[in-house]
N, C-alpha and C positions, 0 to 999 in steps of 0.2 A: 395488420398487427398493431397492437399500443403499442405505442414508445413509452420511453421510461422515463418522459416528462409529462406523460399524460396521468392526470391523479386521479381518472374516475375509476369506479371499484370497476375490475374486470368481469364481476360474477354478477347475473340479477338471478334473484330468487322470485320468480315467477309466478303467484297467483293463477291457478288456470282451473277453470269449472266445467261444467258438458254443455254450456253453451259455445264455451270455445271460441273464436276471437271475438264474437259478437257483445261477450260480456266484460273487454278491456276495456281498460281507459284509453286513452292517447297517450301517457307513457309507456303504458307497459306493450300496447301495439310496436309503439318504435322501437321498443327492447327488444321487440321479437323479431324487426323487419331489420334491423340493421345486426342482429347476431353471426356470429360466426359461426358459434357452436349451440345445437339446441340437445339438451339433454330431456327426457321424461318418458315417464312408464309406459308402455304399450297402451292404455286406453285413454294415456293424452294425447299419444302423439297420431291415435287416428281421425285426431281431431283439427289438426292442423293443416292449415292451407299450404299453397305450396311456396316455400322457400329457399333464398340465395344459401343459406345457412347448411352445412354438416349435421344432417341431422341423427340421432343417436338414439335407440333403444337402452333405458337404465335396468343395469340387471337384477335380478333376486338371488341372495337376499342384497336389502340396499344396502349393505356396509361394503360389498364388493364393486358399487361404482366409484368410491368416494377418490378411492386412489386415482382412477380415470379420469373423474373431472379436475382434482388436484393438477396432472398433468398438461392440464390447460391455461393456465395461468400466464397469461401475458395476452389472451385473448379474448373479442368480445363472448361471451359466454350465456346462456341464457339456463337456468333451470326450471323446468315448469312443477312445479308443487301445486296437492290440491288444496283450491280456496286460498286460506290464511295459512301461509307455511310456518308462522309461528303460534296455530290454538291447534293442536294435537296434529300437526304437520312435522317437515323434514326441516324446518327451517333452524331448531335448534340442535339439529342434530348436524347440518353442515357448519354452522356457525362455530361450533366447539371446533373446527380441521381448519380456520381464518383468521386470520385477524380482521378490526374492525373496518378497516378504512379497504377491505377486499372485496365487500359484497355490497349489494343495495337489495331491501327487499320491496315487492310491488302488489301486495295482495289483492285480491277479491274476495267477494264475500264468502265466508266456511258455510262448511254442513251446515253446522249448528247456526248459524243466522238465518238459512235457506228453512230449514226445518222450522224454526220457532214463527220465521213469517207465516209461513203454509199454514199452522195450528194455530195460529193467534195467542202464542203465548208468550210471555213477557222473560225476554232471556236470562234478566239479571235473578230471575225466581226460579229456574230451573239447573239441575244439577247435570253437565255434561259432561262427557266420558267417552274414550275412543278406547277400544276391546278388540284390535284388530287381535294385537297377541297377546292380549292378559285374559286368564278367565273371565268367562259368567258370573262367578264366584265374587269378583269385585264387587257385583250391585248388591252383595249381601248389607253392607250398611245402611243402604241407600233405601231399603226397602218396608217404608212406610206410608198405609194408608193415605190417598190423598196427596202424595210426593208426586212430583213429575219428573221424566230424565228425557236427556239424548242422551244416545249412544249411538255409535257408531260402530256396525260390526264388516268383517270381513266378506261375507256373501252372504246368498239365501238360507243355507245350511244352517249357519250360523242363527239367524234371527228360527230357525225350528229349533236347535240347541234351546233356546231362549225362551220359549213360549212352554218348551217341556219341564224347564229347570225350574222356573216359578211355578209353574203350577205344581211341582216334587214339594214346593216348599212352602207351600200354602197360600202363593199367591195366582190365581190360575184366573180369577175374574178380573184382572189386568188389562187393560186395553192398551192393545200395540197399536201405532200409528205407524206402518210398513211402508218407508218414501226410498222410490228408487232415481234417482239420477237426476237430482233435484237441481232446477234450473235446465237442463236442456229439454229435447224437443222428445226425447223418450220419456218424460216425467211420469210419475205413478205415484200417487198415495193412495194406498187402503186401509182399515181399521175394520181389527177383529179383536176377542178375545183369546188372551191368553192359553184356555183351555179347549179352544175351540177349533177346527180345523185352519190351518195355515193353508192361504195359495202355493202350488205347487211351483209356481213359475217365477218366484223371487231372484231378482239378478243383482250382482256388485255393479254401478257402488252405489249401498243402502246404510240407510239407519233410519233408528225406531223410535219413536218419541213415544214413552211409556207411561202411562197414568196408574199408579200403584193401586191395588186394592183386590180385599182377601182377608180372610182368616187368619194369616201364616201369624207368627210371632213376629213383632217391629224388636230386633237389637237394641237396647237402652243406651241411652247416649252417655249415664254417666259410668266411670270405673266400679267396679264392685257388682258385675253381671253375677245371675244365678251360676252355681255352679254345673246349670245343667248345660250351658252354652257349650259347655267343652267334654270332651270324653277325656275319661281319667282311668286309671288303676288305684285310684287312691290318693296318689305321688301329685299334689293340688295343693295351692296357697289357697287356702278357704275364703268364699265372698267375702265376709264382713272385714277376714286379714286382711286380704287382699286389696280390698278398699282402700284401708289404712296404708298400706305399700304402696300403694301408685299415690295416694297424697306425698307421703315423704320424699318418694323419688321424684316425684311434681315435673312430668315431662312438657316442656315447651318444643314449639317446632319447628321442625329439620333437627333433633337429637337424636342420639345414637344411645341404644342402654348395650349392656352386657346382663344376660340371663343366665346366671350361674347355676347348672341343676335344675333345669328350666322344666323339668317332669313333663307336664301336659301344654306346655308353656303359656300358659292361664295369664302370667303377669304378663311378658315380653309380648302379648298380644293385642294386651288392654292398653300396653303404651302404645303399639303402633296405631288400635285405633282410635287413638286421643289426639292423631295429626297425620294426612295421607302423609306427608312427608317425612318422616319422623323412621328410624331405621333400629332393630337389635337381632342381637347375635345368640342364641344360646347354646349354652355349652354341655351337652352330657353324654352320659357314660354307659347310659343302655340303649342297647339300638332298636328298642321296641318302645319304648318311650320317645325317642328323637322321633322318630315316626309317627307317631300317635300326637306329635306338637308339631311336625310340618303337616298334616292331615287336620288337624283344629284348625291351623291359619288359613287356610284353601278355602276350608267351609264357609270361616266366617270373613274371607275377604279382607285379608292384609296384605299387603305386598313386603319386601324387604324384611321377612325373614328369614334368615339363616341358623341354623341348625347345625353345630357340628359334633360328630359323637365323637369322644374322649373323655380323657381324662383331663377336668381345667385346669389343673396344676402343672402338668407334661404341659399342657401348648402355651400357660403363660409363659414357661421355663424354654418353649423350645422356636417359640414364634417368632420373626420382627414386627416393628412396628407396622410394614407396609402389607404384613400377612394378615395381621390382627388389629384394625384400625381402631385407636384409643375409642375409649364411648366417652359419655358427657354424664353419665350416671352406670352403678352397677351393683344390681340386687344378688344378694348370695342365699337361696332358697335350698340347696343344699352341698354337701363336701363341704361345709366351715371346719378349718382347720386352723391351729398358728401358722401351718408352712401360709397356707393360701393365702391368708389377711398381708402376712410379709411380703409374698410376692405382689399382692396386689398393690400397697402400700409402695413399693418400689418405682410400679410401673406405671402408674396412674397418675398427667399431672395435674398440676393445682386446680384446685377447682369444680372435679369429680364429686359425686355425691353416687355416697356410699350407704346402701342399707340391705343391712345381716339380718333376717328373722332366726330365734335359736329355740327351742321345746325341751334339749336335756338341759340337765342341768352341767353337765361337761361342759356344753355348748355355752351353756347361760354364764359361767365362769369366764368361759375365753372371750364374750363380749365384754363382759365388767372390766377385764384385765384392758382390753385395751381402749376403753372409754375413759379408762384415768390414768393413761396414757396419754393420747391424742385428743381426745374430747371428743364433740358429739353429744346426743342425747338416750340415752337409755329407756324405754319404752315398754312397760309389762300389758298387755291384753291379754284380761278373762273373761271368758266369755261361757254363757252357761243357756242352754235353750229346754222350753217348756217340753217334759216327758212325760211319760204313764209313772205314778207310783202308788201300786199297786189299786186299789178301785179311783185313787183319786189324781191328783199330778204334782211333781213337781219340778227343782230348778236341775238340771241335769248340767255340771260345768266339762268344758274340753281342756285338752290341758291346756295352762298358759301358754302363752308367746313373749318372747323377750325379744324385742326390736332396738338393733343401733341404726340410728342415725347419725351421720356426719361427713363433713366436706373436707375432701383432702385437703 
C-alpha cells in the first residue's frame, strides 16, 4: 500500500497497443511490473504477461468501471488505455473523476500515428476522428475530393456501414485503407474501393485511412449553404438571409447560440458547423418540424444539437439556469413577441448578442420600439431575384427583412 507521505500519483494511465509489452518503454514496463491493480479491456488484457498484480476485466459500458477504479485509491494502480489515452482515448474522460497530482500518464503511440506511418502520410495534413459511437454522418464535412481522414471505427460492420454510406452519397470511388491491429503480430492493411466489395473477414480493432473522391456534392465551408442542403416545409431563414444572420451572430469557438423557432434549424446548423466545438439549442413548437431540424443535423454531420419542442416562452418562464444553459448569442427566427424580447432581456447576461429577423410589419414595429430603447443596429434587406415576365424577364422582390442587432 502507499502511505500518505508518498506523493507519487497512485494511478498510471497506461498506453498499451497489440504489440503488448514489447512496444513499452522502461517506464511504463515498471508501471506495469510493480502494480497492484491492472485494470483494461478484455482484448488488452489477453495481451499481458503474467503478473504479481490483481488483475481486472473493465466493464461496458466504460462509465461503470469508473467508480471501481475510484475505489482504489491509495493503491499502486495501472490502467491500460489504447495507444495515446489522451487523442480519442479514456484518458480525458478519467482525468475529469482526479485531481492533478492523482494520475501520471505514459503513452504509446495512437491509431492514428500507426496508421499515417503504414500510408506514408503526413499526420499534421490529415483530418482524424474516432466514430466508435458517433455516426457516419460526422464525416459528412469532411467529405471533399482529394481530402484524406483516419477514422477509427468500432468493427468490421462498421467500416461496411461506411463504404455503403459514401457511396449513398456520391462518394463510392473512395479508397479505404482497411488496417487491423496495427502494430501487433496479427497486422493487416488492405485497400479497396468504396463501392466495391469489402472483405468479409474485417476484425476490431480497425481503422480506415480514407482518400475522398466522387461525384457527391463537397458541403461549402462558408455560412450561407444553398437552401437545398436542408429539407424544409417552407419554415427556412433563406441562403442570402441567412448569410447575413450568421455574420451578425459572428460565432467564434466553443459558443453556445439559442435557435429560437429554429423551423428546419438551417441557422443553428450553419453555426455548429462554423466550429466542431461550438454548441445550440433550439427551441420549437411543432414536433414535425423539431424533427425535420434534428434529421438535417444527422445528415449533415453536427453534433451538439438539441432540439426541444415547446413553447420558448413557457421554458424561458419555467427553466433554471442549469436546465437551460445561458448561450453566448441568440437568434429569434420565429414567435417575436414583447413578452419574449422581455423575458429574454431579463435572462440573458451581459454580453449576449442578440439578433431578431422580422417580415410583418407588427413585427417590424416591435423591433424599432426596442432599438430606441436599448440600441443595436436596425438592418432592412431586399432582396429581389431574376423571374419570367411575360416573354421577357424581370426583378421579382421577396418581402423585406428587418434585422436587429444588438449586445446585451
Amino acid at each position: 500500500m502507499m502511505t500518505d507521505a508518498d506523493d507519487a500519483p497512485w494511478l498510471t494511465v497506461l498506453g498499451w497497443g497489440e504489440s503488448g509489452t514489447a512496444g513499452l518503454t522502461p517506464a511504463s514496463r515498471e508501471a506495469l511490473e510493480t502494480a497492484e491493480v491492472v485494470f483494461g479491456a478484455r482484448r488488452h488484457l489477453r495481451l499481458l504477461p503474467a503478473l504479481s498484480a490483481e488483475v481486472r476485466e473493465w466493464p461496458v459500458p466504460f462509465a461503470d468501471g469508473i467508480p471501481e477504479l475510484l475505489a482504489e485509491r491509495g493503491r499502486r494502480v495501472v490502467m491500460l488505455a489504447s495507444g495515446d489515452p489522451f487523442w480519442f482515448g479514456a484518458g480525458a474522460t478519467l482525468a475529469r473523476h482526479l485531481a492533478p497530482g492523482e494520475w501520471r500518464a505514459l503513452p504509446s503511440p495512437s491509431t492514428f500515428s500507426l496508421a499515417a506511418s503504414r500510408l506514408g502520410w503526413a499526420l499534421e495534413g490529415v483530418t482524424c476522428l474516432g466514430l466508435h459511437a458517433r455516426p457516419l454522418t460526422r464525416l459528412r464535412p469532411y467529405l471533399h475530393r482529394g481530402r484524406r481522414l483516419l477514422v477509427l471505427l468500432r468493427d468490421g460492420a462498421a467500416v461496411n456501414e461506411l463504404a455503403g454510406w459514401l457511396a449513398h452519397v456520391g462518394f463510392g470511388a473512395s479508397r479505404l485503407h482497411v488496417m487491423e491491429a496495427l502494430g501487433g503480430i496479427e497486422e493487416r492493411v488492405r485497400s479497396v474501393r468504396a463501392d466495391a466489395e469489402l472483405p468479409d473477414d474485417i476484425t476490431h480493432p480497425v481503422a480506415v485511412g480514407l482518400e475522398v473522391d466522387g461525384d457527391g456534392p463537397a458541403l461549402p465551408l462558408m455560412p450561407g449553404r444553398s437552401d437545398d442542403w436542408f429539407e424544409h416545409d417552407g419554415q427556412i431563414t433563406r441562403q442570402v438571409v441567412r448569410a447575413a444572420t450568421l455574420a451578425a451572430l459572428a460565432p467564434t469557438p466553443g459558443e453556445r447560440l439559442w435557435d429560437i423557432g429554429t423551423g428546419s434549424g438551417s441557422v443553428a446548423i450553419e453555426w455548429l458547423l462554423a466550429h466542431p466545438d461550438n454548441r445550440a439549442l433550439g427551441l420549437e413548437r411543432n414536433a414535425e418540424r423539431a424533427a425535420r431540424a434534428r434529421h438535417n443535423a444527422r445528415k449533415l454531420g453536427v453534433d451538439w444539437f438539441e432540439v426541444v419542442e415547446g413553447d420558448a416562452l413557457e421554458m424561458l418562464n419555467g427553466k433554471t439556469p442549469e436546465d437551460l444553459p445561458l448561450p453566448d448569442a441568440v437568434f429569434i427566427g420565429g414567435g417575436l413577441s414583447e413578452a419574449l424580447l422581455t423575458a429574454l432581456w431579463l435572462r440573458l447576461r451581459s454580453g449576449t448578442r442578440l439578433v431578431a429577423n422580422a417580415v410583418t410589419l407588427e413585427s417590424e414595429a416591435l423591433l424599432s420600439h426596442w432599438q430606441n430603447h436599448v440600441g443595436g443596429e436596425l438592418v432592412r434587406l431586399e432582396l429581389s431575384s431574376a423571374a419570367a415576365l411575360g416573354t421577357r424577364r424581370g426583378w421579382k422582390a421577396a418581402y423585406p427583412i428587418v434585422q436587429w442587432r444588438v449586445v446585451r
